[in-house]
C-alpha positions as CSV (number, residue, x, y, z in Angstrom):
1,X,109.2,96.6,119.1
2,X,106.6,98.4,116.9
3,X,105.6,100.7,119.7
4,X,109.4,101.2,120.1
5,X,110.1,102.2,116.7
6,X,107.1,104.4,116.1
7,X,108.1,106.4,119.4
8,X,111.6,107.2,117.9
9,X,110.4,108.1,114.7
10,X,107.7,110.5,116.6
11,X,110.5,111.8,118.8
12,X,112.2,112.8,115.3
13,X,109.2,114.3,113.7
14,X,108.5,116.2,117.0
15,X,112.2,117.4,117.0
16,X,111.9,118.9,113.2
17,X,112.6,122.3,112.8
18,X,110.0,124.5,110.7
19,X,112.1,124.4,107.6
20,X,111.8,120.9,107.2
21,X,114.9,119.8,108.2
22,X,115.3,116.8,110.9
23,X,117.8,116.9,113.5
24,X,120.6,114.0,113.6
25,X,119.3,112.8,117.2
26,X,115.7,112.3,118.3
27,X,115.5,113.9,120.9
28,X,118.1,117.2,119.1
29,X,120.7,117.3,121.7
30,X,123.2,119.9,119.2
31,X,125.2,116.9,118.7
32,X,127.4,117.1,115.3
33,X,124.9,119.7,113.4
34,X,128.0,120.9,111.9
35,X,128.2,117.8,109.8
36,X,124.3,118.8,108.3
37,X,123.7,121.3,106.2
38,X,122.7,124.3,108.8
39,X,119.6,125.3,109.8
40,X,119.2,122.6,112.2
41,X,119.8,120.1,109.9
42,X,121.2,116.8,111.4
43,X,123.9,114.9,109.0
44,X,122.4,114.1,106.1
45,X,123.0,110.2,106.9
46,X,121.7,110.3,110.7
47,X,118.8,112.8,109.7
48,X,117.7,110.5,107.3
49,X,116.6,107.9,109.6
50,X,112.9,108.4,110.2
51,X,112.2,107.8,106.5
52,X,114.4,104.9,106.4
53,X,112.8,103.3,109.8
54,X,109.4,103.9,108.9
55,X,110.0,101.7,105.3
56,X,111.6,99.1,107.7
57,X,108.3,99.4,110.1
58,X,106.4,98.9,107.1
59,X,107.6,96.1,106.0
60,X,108.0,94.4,109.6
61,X,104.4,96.1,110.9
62,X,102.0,97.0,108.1
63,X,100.9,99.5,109.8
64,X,98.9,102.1,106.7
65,X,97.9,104.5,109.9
66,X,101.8,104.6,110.6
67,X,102.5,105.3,107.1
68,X,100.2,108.5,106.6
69,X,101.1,109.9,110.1
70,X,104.4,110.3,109.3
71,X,104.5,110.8,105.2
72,X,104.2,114.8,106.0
73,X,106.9,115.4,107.9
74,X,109.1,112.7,105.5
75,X,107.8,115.2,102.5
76,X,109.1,118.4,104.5
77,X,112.6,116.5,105.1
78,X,113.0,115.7,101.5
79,X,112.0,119.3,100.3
80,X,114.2,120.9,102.8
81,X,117.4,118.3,101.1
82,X,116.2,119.1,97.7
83,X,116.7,123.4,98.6
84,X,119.5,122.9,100.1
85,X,121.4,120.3,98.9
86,X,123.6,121.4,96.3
87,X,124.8,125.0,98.2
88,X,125.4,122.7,101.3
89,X,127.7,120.8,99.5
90,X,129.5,123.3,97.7
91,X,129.6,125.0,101.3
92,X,131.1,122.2,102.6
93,X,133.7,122.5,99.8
94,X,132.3,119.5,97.5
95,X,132.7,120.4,94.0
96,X,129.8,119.4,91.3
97,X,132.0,117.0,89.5
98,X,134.8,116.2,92.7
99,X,137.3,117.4,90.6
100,X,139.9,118.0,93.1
101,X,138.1,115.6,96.2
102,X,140.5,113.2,98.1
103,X,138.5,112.1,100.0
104,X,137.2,112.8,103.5
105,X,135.6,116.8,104.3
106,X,132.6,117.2,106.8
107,X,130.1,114.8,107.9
108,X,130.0,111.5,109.9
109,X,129.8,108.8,107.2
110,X,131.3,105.6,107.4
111,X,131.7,106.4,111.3
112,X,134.6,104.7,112.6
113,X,135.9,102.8,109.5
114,X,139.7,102.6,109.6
115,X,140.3,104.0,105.6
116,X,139.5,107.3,104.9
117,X,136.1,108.3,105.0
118,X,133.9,109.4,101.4
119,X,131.6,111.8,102.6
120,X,130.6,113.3,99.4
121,X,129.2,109.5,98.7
122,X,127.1,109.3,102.2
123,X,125.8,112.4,101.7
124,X,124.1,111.7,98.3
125,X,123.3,108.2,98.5
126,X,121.6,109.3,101.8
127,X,120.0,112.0,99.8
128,X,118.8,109.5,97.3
129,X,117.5,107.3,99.9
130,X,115.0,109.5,101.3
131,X,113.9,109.7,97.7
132,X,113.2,106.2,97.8
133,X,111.8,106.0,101.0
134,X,109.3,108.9,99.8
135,X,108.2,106.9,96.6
136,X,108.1,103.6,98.6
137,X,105.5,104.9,101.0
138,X,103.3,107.1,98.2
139,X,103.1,103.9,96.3
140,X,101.7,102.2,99.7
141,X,99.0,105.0,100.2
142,X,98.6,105.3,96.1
143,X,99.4,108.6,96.0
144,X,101.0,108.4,92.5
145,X,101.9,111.4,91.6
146,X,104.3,111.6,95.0
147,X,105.5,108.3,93.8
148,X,106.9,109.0,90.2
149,X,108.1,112.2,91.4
150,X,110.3,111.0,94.3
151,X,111.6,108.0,92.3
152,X,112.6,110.1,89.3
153,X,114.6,112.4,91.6
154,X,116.2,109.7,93.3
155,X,117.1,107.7,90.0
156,X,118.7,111.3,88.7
157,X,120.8,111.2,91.8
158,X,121.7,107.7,91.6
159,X,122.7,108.4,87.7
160,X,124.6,111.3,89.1
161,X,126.6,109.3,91.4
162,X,127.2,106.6,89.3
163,X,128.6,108.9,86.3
164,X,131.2,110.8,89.0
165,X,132.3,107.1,90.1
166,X,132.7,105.3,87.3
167,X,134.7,108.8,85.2
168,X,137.7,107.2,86.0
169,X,137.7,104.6,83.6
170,X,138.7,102.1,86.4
171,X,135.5,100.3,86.7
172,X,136.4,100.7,90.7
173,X,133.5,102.9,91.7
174,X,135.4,105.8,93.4
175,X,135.8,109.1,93.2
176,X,138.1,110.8,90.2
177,X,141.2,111.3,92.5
178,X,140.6,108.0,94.5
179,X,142.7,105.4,95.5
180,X,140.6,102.4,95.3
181,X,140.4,102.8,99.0
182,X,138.2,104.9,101.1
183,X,134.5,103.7,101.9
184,X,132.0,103.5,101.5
185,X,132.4,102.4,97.9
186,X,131.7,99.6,95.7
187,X,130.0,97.3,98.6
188,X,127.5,100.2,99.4
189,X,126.8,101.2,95.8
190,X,126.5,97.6,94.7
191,X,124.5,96.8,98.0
192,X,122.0,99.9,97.0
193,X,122.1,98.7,93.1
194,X,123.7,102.5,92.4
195,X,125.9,100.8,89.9
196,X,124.6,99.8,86.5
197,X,124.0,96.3,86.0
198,X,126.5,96.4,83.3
199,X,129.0,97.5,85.5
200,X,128.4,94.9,88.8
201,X,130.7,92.2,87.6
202,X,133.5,95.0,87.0
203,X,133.2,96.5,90.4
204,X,132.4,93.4,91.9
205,X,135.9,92.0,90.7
206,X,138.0,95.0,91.3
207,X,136.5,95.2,94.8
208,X,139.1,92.3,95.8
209,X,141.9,94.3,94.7
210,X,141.4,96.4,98.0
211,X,144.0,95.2,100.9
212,X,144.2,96.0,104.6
213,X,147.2,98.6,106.1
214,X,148.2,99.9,109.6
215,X,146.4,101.5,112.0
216,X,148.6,104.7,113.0
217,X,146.2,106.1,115.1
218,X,148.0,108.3,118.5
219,X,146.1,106.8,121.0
220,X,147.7,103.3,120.0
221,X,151.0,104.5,119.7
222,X,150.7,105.9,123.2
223,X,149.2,102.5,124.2
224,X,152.1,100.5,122.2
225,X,154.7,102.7,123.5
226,X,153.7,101.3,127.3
227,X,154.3,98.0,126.4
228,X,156.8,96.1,127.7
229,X,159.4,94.5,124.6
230,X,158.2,91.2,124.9
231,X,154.4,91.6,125.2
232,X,155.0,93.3,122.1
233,X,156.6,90.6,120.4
234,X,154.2,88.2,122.0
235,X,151.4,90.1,120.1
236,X,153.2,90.4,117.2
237,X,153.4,86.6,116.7
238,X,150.0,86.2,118.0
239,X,149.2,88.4,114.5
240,X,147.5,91.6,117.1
241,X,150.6,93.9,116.1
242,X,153.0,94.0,112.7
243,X,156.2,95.5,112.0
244,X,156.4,99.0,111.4
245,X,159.9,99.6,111.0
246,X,163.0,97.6,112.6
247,X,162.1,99.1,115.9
248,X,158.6,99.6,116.3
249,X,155.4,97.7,116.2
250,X,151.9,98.9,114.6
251,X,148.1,97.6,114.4
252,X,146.9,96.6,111.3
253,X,143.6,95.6,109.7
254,X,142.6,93.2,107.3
255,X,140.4,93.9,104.2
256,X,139.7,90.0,103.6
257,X,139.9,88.5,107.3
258,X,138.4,91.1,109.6
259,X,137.0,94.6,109.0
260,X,138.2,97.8,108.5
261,X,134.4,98.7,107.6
262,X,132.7,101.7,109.8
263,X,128.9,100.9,111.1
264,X,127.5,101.4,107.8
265,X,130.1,99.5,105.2
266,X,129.9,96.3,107.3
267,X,126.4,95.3,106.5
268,X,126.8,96.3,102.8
269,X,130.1,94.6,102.9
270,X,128.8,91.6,103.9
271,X,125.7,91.4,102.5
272,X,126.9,91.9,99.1
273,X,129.6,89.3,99.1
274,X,127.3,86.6,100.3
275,X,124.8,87.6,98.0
276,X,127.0,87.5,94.9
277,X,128.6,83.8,95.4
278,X,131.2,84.8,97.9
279,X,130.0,84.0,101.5
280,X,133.4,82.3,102.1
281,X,134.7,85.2,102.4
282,X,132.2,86.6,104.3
283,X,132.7,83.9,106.9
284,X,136.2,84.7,106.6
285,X,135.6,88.3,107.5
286,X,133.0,88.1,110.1
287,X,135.7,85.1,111.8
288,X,138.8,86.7,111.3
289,X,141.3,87.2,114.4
290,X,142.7,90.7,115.6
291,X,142.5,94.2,115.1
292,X,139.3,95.2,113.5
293,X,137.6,91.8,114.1
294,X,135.0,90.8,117.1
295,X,137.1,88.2,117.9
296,X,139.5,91.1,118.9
297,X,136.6,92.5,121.4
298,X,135.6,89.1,123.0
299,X,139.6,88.1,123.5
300,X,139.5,92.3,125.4
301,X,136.7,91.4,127.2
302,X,133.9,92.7,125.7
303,X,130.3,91.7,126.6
304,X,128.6,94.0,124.4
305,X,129.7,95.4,121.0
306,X,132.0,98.7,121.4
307,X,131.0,102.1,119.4
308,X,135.3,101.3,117.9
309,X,137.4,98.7,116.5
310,X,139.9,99.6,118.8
311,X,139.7,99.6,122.7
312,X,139.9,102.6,124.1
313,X,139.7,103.4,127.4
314,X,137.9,107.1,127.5
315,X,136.7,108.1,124.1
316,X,134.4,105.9,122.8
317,X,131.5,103.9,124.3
318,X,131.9,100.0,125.1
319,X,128.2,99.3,125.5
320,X,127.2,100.8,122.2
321,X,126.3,98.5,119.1
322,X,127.6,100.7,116.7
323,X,129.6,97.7,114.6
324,X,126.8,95.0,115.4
325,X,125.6,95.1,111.6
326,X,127.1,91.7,111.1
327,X,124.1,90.3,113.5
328,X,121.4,91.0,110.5
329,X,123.7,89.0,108.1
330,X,123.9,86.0,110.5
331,X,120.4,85.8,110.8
332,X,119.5,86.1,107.0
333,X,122.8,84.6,105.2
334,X,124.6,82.7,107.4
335,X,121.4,80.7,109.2
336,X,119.1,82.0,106.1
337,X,115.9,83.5,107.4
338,X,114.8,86.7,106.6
339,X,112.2,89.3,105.7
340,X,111.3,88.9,101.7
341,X,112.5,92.3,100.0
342,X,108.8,93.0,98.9
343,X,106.7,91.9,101.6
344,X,104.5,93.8,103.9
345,X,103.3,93.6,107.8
346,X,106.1,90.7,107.9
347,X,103.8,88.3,106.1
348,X,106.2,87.0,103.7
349,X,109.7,85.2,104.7
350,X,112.9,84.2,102.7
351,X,114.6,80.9,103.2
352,X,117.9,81.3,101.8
353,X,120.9,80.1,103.4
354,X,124.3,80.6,102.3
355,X,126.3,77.1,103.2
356,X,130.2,77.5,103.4
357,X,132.2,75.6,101.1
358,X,133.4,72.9,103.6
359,X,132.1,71.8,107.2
360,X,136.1,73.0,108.2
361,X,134.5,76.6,107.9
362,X,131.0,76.1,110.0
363,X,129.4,72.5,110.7
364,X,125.7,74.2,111.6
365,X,123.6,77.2,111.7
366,X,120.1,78.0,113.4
367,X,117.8,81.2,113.9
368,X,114.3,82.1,114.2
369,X,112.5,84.8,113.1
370,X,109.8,86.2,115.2
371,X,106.7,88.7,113.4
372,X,103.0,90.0,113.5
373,X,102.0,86.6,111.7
374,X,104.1,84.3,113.8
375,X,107.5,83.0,114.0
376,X,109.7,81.7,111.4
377,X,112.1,79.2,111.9
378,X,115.3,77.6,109.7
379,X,118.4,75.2,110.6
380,X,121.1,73.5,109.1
381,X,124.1,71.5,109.7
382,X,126.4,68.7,108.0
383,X,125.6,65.1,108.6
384,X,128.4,62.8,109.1
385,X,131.4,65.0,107.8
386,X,133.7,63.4,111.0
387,X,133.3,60.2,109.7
388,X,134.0,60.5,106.6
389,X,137.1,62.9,107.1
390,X,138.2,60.1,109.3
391,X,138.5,57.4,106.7
């Protein structure tokens, strides 16, 4: 898998334009460069990738020569953001303060989350990441100077975000204008610790104010429209479909028993609630039924996971695992096994599983963990819970 992941990041650094700027795709096929910020730029989330992936190697590899091969062309990336960012965004039709945002505008995002889409909030957290990632791997190579210059400028754009999303006075981490709803939002920002610790309870709590709606996309209305009345009302009792009006049906998602989360929200989403003392609801997500669930692929026949929640037949990809971030969280929170935050060239595990409240929920849970040092290994289960529920 190293030799894997070094390839791609290659591919990616090969790929960059003279400017700096790093396509979305390695190798640049012209796909979405609308959604960067011209010049070849890829979207600010996608582009950001090599930085991000070469942390991750990091921490999974240890691999120093890695590390100085590619902090160059990370450098050139995060100068070319740093030129450009600000008329990009106001080219794109962001203003400073998102005075009169609602959401939405260009870029990919949240791809394929069912709620609207906060591309301003992708864009700069992004943006802020490869901050990060440039002060994470000066500090490995003690090139200091890099290191407190990169974190400063990402702290100053984390402030930044946090003072737009907080103006509000709602404690709900959205933009001024927002509705409590689009995402990424609170679970990313909490999951990236953008909000200030005196704020995480706040938005923690508010978070569960957030409630699923309908899916009124056209290619399900042209799929619903097909169906004959009683399938319908066979999948509206089977909880697939819910009243629109008196005569017609709708999909619908759930917040708190299934997903409406695109391919980046999910991890965050989960993550963050097991994290904080809610991995029942976690569980309850990850297991819920329907629309917007994986039980909704498995019950459609899935063998892999699909690039959408929903199933369409020409548009998107079914052997894509676009909305697989939930496997990470199984391995790390439901069986408890995972990389320690700090660690380096895999050498250091964490054992911390997150057990359900009742055996009802899940009886037992097992992974392993394989790295450069050997493999890592954790399982649990409840011991006589059938017995005693018998009595």
């Amino acid at each position: 898998m190293s030799s894997f992941y070094k390839k791609s990041i290659r591919d990616w650094m090969d790929a960059q334009w003279p400017n700096g700027a790093y396509t979305e795709t390695a190798i640049w096929l012209d796909l979405n460069d609308y959604a960067g910020f011209g010049k070849g730029a890829g979207e600010t989330v996608w582009a950001t990738a090599p930085p991000i992936l070469t942390v991750r190697h990091m921490q999974h590899y240890g691999d120093l020569d890695f590390l100085k091969e590619s902090l160059h062309h990370h450098i050139r990336w995060f100068g070319f953001l740093t030129r450009n960012f600000e008329s990009g965004m106001k080219d794109k039709g962001f203003d400073i303060e998102l005075k009169n945002y609602t959401g939405g505008g260009s870029g990919l995002g949240d791809w394929l989350c069912l709620p609207e889409r906060d591309l301003f909030l992708t864009h700069t957290a992004f943006y802020m990441a490869s901050g990060r990632c440039i002060a994470y791997t000066a500090k490995q190579l003690g090139v200091t100077g890099l290191y407190h210059r990169s974190l400063e400028l990402a702290n100053r754009i984390k402030a930044r975000i946090s003072k737009i999303y907080l103006k509000n006075g709602f404690d709900d981490f959205d933009f001024p204008k927002g509705t409590a709803s689009a995402t990424p939002g609170p679970e990313m920002s909490l999951f990236t610790k953008i909000v200030p610790g005196e704020k995480r309870c706040a938005v923690l709590k508010n978070w569960f104010h957030r409630k699923g709606e309908m899916w009124l996309g056209d290619e399900e209305d042209r799929f619903l429209a097909e169906l004959d009345p009683s399938y319908s009302m066979k999948m509206f009792k089977s909880g697939e479909l819910v009243k629109r009006n008196a005569s017609h049906f709708a999909m619908a998602w759930s917040q708190w028993q299934g997903f409406g989360e695109g391919m980046l929200s999910i991890r965050y989403a989960l993550q963050t609630l097991s994290d904080n003392g809610f991995h029942h609801i976690a569980l309850q997500k990850a297991a819920g039924v329907g629309f917007g669930t994986p039980e909704y692929m498995l019950r459609h026949n899935a063998t892999t996971m699909w690039e959408s929640w929903w199933r369409s037949e020409d548009l998107y990809s079914r052997n894509h695992p676009f909305l697989g971030a939930l496997a990470e969280w199984m391995v790390s929170s439901v069986a408890g096994v995972s990389l320690y935050p700090t660690t380096i060239g895999g050498r250091k595990v964490l054992f911390w599983p997150q057990f359900p409240k009742s055996p009802m929920i899940m009886e037992y849970a097992s992974a392993s963990y394989g790295s450069v040092v050997g493999d890592f290994s954790i399982g649990w289960r409840f011991e006589d819970h059938r017995s005693s529920q018998s009595k």
